[in-house]
N, C-alpha and C positions, 0 to 999 in steps of 0.2 A: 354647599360648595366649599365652603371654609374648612368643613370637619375633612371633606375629601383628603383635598391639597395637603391640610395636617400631618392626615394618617399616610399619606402616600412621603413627605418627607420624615417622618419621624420612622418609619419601619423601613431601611434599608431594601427587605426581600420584595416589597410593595413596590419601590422605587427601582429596582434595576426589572421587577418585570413591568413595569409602565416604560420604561427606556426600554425595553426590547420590544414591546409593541410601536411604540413610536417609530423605532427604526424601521421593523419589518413596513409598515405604513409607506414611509419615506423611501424605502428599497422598491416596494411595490408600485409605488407611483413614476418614479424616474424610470424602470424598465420600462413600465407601459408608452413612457415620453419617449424614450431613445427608439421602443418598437416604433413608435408613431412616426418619427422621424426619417427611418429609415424607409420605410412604407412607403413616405412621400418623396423623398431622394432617387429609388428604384420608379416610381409611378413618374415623375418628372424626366428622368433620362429615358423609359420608354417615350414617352411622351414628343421626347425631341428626338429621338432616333426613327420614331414613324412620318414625322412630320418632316426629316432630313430626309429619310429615305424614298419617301413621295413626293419629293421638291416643291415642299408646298413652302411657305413662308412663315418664318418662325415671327412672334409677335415682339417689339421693340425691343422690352425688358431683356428677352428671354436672348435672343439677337448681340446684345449689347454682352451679357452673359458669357455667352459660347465666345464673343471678340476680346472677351478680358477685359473690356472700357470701364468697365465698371469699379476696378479701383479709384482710392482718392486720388492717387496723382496723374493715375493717367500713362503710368511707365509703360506699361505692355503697348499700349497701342505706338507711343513716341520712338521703345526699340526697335516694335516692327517698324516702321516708317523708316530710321535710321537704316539698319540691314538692307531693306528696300531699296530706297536713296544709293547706299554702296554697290550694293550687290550691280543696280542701272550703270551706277558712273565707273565701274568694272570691266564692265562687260562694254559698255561706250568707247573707253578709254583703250581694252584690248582688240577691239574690229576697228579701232581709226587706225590706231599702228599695223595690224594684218594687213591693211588694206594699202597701206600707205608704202610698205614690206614688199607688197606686192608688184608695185610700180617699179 
């Protein structure tokens, strides 16, 4: 194992085709992970686009996902709420006056 390692640093042309196998290795491995990934990215949004589209009920996680809750702080859900909040005491605040206009 000793003699290997040697002869692979001591002759240059040993050493950059051992670094070219290494890489093509490392190339080949990451593509097959990014295919994998993608694979299951596509299988996942089918996955909730059949189970939206037949009003079945998506499972917590997945649920929590599609709602955004699922960040650390929690911002998505609190804007909505916020917008929400407005958007009621708006629309409250312009039919008391319409109404009161009206009189």
């Amino acid at each position: 194992m000793e003699e290997i390692v040697s002869t692979l640093i001591s002759n240059k042309l040993y050493l950059i085709g051992a670094a070219l196998i290494v890489a093509i290795i490392i190339y080949a491995l990451l593509k097959k992970i990014i295919k994998l990934m993608v694979i299951i990215l596509i299988a996942a949004a089918i996955y909730i686009a059949v189970v939206h589209h037949s009003g079945g009920k998506l499972p917590e996680k997945l649920e929590q996902i599609k709602n955004n809750e699922l960040n650390g702080s929690g911002e998505m859900k609190e804007l909505k709420e916020n917008i929400i909040k407005t958007i009621i005491n708006t629309s409250a605040g312009q039919s008391s006056s319409s109404s009161s206009e009206k009189r």
